[in-house]
N, C-alpha and C positions, 0 to 999 in steps of 0.2 A: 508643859507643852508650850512651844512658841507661837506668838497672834497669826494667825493667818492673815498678809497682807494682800488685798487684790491688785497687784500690778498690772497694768493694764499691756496690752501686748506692745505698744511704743513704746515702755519701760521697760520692758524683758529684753529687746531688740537693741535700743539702746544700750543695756547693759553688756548685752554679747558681743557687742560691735566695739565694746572699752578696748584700747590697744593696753596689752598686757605687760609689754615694756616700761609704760607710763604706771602700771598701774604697780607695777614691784616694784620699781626702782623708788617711788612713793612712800611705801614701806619698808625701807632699807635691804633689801633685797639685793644681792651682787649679781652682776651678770657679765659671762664672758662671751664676745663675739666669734662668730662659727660661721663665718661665710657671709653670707644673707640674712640669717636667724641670731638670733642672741640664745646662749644655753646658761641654765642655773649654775651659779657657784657651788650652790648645797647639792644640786643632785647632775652631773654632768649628764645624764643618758634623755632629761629634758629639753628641748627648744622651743621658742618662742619667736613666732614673727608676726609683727601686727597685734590681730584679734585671735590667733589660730596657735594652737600647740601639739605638740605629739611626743611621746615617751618612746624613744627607742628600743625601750628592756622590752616595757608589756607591750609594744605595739600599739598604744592607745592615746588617742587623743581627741581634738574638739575645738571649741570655741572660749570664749572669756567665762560663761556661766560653769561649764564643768570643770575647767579650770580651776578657778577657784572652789569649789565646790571640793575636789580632788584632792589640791592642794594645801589647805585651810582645813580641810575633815568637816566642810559644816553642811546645811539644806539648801535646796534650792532655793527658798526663799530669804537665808541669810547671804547666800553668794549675791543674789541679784541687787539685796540692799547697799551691802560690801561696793560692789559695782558703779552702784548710782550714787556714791557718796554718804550713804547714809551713818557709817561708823565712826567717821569724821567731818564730814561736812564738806569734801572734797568733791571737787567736779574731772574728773580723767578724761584726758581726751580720746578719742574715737581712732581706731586705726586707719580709716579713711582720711582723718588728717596728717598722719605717715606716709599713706600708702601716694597724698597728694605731692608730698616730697619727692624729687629727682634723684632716683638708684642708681648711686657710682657705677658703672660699667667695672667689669673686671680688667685687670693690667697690674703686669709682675713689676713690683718693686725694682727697679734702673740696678744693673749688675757690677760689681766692682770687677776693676781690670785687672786681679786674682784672687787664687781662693786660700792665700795663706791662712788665714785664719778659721776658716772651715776645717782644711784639712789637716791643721794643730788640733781643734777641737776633737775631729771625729773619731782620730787619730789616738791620740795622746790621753784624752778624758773617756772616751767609749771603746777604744780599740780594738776599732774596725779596720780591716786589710785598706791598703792605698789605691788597691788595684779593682777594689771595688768600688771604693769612692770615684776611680777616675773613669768608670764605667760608665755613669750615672750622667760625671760631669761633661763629658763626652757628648752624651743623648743628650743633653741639654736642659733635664730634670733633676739638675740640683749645682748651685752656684750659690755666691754669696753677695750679697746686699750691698749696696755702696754706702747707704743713710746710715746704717747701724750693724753691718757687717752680720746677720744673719745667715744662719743655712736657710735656703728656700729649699725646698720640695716641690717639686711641678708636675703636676696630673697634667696627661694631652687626651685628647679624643679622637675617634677615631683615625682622622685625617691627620692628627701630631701636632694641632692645634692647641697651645696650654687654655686650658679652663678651670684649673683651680691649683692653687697654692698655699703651703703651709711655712710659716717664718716660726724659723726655734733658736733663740738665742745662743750666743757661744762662748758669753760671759763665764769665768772660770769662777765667779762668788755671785751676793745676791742670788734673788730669786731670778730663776730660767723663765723667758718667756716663749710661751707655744701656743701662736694665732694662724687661722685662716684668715688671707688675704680677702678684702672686702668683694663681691660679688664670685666668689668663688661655688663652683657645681659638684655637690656631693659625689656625686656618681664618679667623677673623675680627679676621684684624687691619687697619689703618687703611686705606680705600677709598676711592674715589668712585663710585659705580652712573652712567651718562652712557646715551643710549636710542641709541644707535648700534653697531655690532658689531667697534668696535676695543676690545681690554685691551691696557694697558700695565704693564708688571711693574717694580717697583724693590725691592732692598733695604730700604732704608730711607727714612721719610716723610721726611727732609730732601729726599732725594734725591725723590723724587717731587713735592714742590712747587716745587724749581728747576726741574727739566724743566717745570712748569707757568709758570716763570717768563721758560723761555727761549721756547719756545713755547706762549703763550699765545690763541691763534685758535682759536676754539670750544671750547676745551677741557672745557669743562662735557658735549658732549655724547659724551664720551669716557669710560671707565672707564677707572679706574686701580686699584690696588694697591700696598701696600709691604709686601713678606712677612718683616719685621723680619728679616732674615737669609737664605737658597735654600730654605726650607722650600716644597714644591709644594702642600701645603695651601689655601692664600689661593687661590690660582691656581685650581683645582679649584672650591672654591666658587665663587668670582665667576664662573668661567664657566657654571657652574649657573643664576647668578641673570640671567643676560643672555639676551634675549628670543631674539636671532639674530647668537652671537658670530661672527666672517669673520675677524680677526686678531687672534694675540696678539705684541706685541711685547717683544720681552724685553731692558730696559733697565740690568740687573744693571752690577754695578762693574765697569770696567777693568783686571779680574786675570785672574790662576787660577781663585782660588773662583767670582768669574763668570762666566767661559768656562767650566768645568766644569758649575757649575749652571745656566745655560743652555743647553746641550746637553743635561742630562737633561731639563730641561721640554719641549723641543722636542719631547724622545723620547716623555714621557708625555702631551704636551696632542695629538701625532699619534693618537697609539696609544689614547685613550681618548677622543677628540672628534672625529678627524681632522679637527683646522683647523690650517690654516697657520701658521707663526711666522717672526719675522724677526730678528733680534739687532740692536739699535740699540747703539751703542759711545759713552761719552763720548770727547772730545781728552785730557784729562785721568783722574784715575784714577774720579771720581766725577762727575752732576750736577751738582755743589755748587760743585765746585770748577771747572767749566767756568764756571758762573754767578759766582762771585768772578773769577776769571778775567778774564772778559768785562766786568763793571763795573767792574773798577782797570787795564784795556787795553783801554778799548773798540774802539781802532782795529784793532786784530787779529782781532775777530773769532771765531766757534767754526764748524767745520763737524761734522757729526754725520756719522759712519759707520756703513753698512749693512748685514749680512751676511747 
């Protein structure tokens, strides 16, 4: 049985208030930036901003004490130690000395004057129609980077305002990189508004414009989403901005984290809109890869599954 220590309630307080960035990156912890928030390398469906966290899968989250607690597998009373330094001797600083730091304002990366290399990449390595990339680039939600020749992805709000963006490299070796631009706004990430009452959900905009590739018939008058990752955010809004939504279909990856996360949306777009949902399933583990797939073996074919 572990000692019972009396922490007095400025020790508890202090501990909750540890900024949790500092306090993983401490312990060798990777973390990848997501806008505003930092999310775990080991478990992407986590973020962390400040003192404050939340799990996208279970819906659950808190402060520095449950966190760790969660985290770690250990008691309240080990976390708080953990916290205060006690496992090492360390002192973590408070997210209020974060929170004291000045928050880049959001603003899209300076646009290069074309998108050859976008349109080699999307083209050529994911092959996605031209006609739909230049759909996009048109609306002004999706160009490429002048610093490092990225594809951006640009969520606008309601007014057509961008408020958030996603940079995905188009390097043909090394590792691919896939960031949310600094002060970017969940709720508004890459879209398409369509005047009919279907929404279709994807992870990510690659993934949403293959499926635009594979089924391409009417699809303009169709809304779509890619919530950079299971975040119900995106979902939530768009369905706000739709005159008279009837279906959401939820097109999420071929895993775990998508069968998880799509069972919670299902949970919440019932329980907060009650409208119907459906799970569309790629053959493969992504869109993407059905769409590659399907153009280096056309004779095979993709069938989509329904559930």
């Amino acid at each position: 049985m572990e000692p019972y220590i009396p922490f007095t309630d400025e020790q508890k307080h202090q501990a909750n208030a540890v900024d949790l960035e500092d306090y993983l990156l401490r312990r060798g912890e990777k973390l990848l930036p997501s806008g505003r928030d930092k999310r775990l390398a080991s478990d992407h469906s986590v973020t962390i901003r400040g003192s404050e966290w939340f799990d996208h899968d279970t819906q659950q989250g808190g402060h520095a004490i449950d966190f760790v607690r969660t985290h770690d597998g250990c008691s309240f009373q080990e976390a708080v130690a953990k916290l205060l330094g006690g496992e090492q001797g360390q002192t973590f600083r408070s997210a209020s000395e974060r929170n004291a730091e000045p928050q880049k304002l959001f603003a899209l990366p300076l646009p290069h004057h074309n998108m050859r290399r976008v349109y080699a990449y999307l083209m050529k390595q994911r092959h996605i129609d031209r006609d739909i990339i230049t759909h996009f680039a048109r609306a002004g939600t999706l160009y490429e980077d002048a610093e490092y020749h990225n594809a951006v992805f640009v969520g606008t709000d309601e007014h057509g305002v961008p408020r958030h963006a996603q940079k995905r490299s188009t390097n043909s070796c090394g590792r691919a990189i896939k960031l949310n631009v600094e002060g970017s706004e969940a709720r508004y990430s890459f879209h398409h508004l369509g005047d009919d009452g279907d929404l279709y959900v994807f992870e990510a905009p690659i993934d949403l414009l293959s499926y635009l590739a594979l089924y391409p018939e009417d699809w303009q008058r169709h809304s779509y989403v890619a919530c950079c990752g299971t975040s119900y955010e995106p979902v939530r809004w768009m369905l706000t901005q739709m005159e008279t939504p009837q279906m959401v279909s939820l097109c999420l990856d071929h895993d775990r984290a998508g069968e998880r996360g799509s069972e919670r949306m299902a949970e919440q777009i019932a329980s907060e809109f009650g409208i119907p949902t459906r799970r569309l399933i790629s053959e493969q583990k992504d869109w993407n890869e059905d769409l590659c797939a399907m153009q280096e073996h056309p004779k095979q074919g993709m069938e989509m599954k329904m559930r």
